[in-house]
ROGUKOL-203334 format. One record per residue (C-alpha): x, y, z. Coordinates in steps of 0.5 Angstrom, whole numbers, plus 500, padded with zeros to 3 digits. Layout:
REM ROGUKOL-203334
XYZ...
REM end
This chain:
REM ROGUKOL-203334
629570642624576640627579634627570631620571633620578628623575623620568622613572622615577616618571613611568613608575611611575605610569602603569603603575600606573594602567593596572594599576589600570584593567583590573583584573578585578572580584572575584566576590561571594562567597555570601549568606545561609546557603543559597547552598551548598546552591544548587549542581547537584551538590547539588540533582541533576539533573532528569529525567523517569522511567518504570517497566519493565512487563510487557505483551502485545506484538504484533509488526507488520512495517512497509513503504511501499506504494500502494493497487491496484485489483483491476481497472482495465479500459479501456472500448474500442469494438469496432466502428466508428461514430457514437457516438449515446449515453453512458449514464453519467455520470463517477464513476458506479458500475455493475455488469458488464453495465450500458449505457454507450454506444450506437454507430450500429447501422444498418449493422450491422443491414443486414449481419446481414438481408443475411447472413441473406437469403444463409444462407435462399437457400442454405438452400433451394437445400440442400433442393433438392439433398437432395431430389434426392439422394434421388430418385436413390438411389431410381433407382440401387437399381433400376438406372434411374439410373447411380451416377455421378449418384449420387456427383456430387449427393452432392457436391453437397449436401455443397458446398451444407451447407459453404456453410450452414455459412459462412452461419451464421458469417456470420450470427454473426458480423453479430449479434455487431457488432450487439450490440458496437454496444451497449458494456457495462461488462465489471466492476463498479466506479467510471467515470472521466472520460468521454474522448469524447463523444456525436457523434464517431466511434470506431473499433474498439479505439481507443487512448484508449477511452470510460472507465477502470472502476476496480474499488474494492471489494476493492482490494490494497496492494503494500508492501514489508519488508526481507529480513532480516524475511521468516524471521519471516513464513515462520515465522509462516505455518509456524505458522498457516496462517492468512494474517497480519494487515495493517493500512493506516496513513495518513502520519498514522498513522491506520489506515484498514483491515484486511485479510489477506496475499495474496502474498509475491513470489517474489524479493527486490528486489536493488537495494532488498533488500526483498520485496514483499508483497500484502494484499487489504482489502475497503474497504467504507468505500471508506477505500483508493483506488488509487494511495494511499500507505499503511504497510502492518504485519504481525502476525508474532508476539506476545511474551507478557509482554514486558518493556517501556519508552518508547522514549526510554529506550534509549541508544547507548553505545559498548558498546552499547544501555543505559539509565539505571536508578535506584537507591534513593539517588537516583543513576543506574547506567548498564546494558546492555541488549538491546532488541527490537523496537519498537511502537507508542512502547515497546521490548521489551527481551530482557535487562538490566531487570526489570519495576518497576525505574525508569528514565531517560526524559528528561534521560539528556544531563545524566546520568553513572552515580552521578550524583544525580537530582532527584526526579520525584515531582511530575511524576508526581503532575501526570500522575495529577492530569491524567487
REM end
């Protein structure tokens, strides 16, 4: 029985061992050669992308999401019933105020006006007629030949007869005026749009559809809006210069298509939004604005001289506040704070923390820790003057 019990232990022994054996983990190599040391992150440095802290004139631009307004939109509406015999314009034409547009039947209200004018020179006459005899009895009545009775009752007569004159004469106005409404006139300048009835039917006066919308495209306006808290700047910019503000219209691609001059501030801030709306008028020579454009719209408040500036990726959030990664002359990064101001156009004025030729991080600030080393940029910066 003891050398069973013996051999069953080996037994177990053995494969135990050779399991042990199997899944034992491989040693990792060591180092090779003499400068595997020298190969680690911690010695090499981090790499990174630096830039310098200038000083520069910085121009302070309010920015707000608008749309483009015409300065006038008006709908061409018949003012007179008819036919319409003519159209006169073709769509997207550019007219003048007074330019024919469309001609409507002129015939019956060219009946009316001779009929009202045949009325006015029949009670004309008749008017004549009753002076004439108004006068001949005031010759009677100062001799005595006549009663004044007589006299006051063709008095009357004549002012009933100059009342009638006077009705023929708005009668008559008014069959010349449908006369000349017969002829529709484009009330502003601008640009047509699309024809919305054609030659041949029948209008109405006032109609709900109208013949064309005129657009007037030179100048326009843009409506943007900025946030309340922006509007003490502007306010004290216009107690500075009354001078109304500079603004400049920028497309989604961030190309400017025009500059023009602030118009208006509203009169109230938006409770739902809290934004202020503001209205800047462009003359658009170039036509570059068309209404109901979507455009940026900025405004010059200020001008920071001698700004201290960086790239904007240079500013960091911490837990404390801004800061930004400054590089000191050993080569390893202090992390300090900062204030920044506003920023333009990529670069970020800062109001403290920096001076103007101290080097900071611009990328690779997620691999950085303060103190630690850096790798040197002095390569990258001699491609960028190399590639200018």
């Amino acid at each position: 029985m003891k050398p069973r019990w013996v051999l069953l232990t080996l037994l177990i022994l053995g494969i135990a061992a050779a399991v042990a054996w199997r899944f034992k983990p491989a040693a990792k190599p060591g180092p090779v050669g003499p400068g595997a040391k020298s190969a680690s992150a911690s010695t090499r440095g981090v790499p990174i992308i630096a830039a310098e802290v200038t000083v520069r004139d910085m121009p302070i631009w309010l920015s707000g999401l608008g749309t483009v307004q015409a300065s006038n939109t008006v709908t061409v509406r018949p003012r007179v019933s008819g036919s319409l015999d003519q159209v006169n314009f073709t769509e997207g034409q550019t007219v003048k105020a007074g330019d024919v547009l469309a001609q409507i039947d002129p015939r019956p209200y060219r009946a009316t006006l001779e009929q009202a004018k045949a009325r006015q020179a029949q009670n004309a006459a008749q008017l004549a007629n009753a002076r004439r005899d108004l006068d001949r009895i005031r010759a009677l009545v100062e001799s005595d030949a006549e009663s004044r009775r007589l006299l006051e009752q063709q008095e009357a007569s004549v002012a009933q007869l100059a009342a009638v004159a006077q009705a023929d004469q708005a009668a008559v106005d008014a069959a010349q005026l449908d006369l000349d409404f017969t002829t529709v006139r484009a009330p502003i300048a601008g640009r047509t749009g699309v024809r919305l009835v054609d030659a041949g039917n029948l209008v109405t006066a006032s109609q709900g559809a109208g013949l064309v919308v005129i657009t007037q495209l030179q100048p326009v306006s843009v409506v943007f809006a900025i946030a309340q808290q922006h509007l003490p700047a502007l306010r004290r910019r216009l107690t500075a210069d009354p001078a109304p503000p500079v603004v400049r219209a920028v497309a989604e691609s961030a190309e400017d298509l025009a500059t023009g001059h602030l118009e208006l501030i509203d009169n109230q801030i938006d409770t739902a939004t809290g934004t202020v709306r503001l209205k800047a008028t462009f003359a658009n020579a170039d036509l570059a604005l068309w209404p109901g454009q979507f455009v940026t719209g900025l405004i010059l408040v200020d001008t920071r001289r001698q700004a201290v500036v960086v790239p904007a990726e240079v500013v960091q959030a911490g837990l404390n506040g801004p800061f930004a990664y400054v590089i000191k002359a050993d080569q390893t990064v202090e992390a300090r704070p900062i204030t920044p101001g506003p920023t333009v156009d990529a670069f970020t004025i800062i109001d403290t923390g920096l001076k103007s030729g101290e080097r900071v991080v611009r990328d690779g600030q997620s691999k950085l820790q303060p103190g630690a080393r850096i790798a040197s940029d002095a390569p990258a910066a001699k491609s960028k003057k190399s590639g200018k």
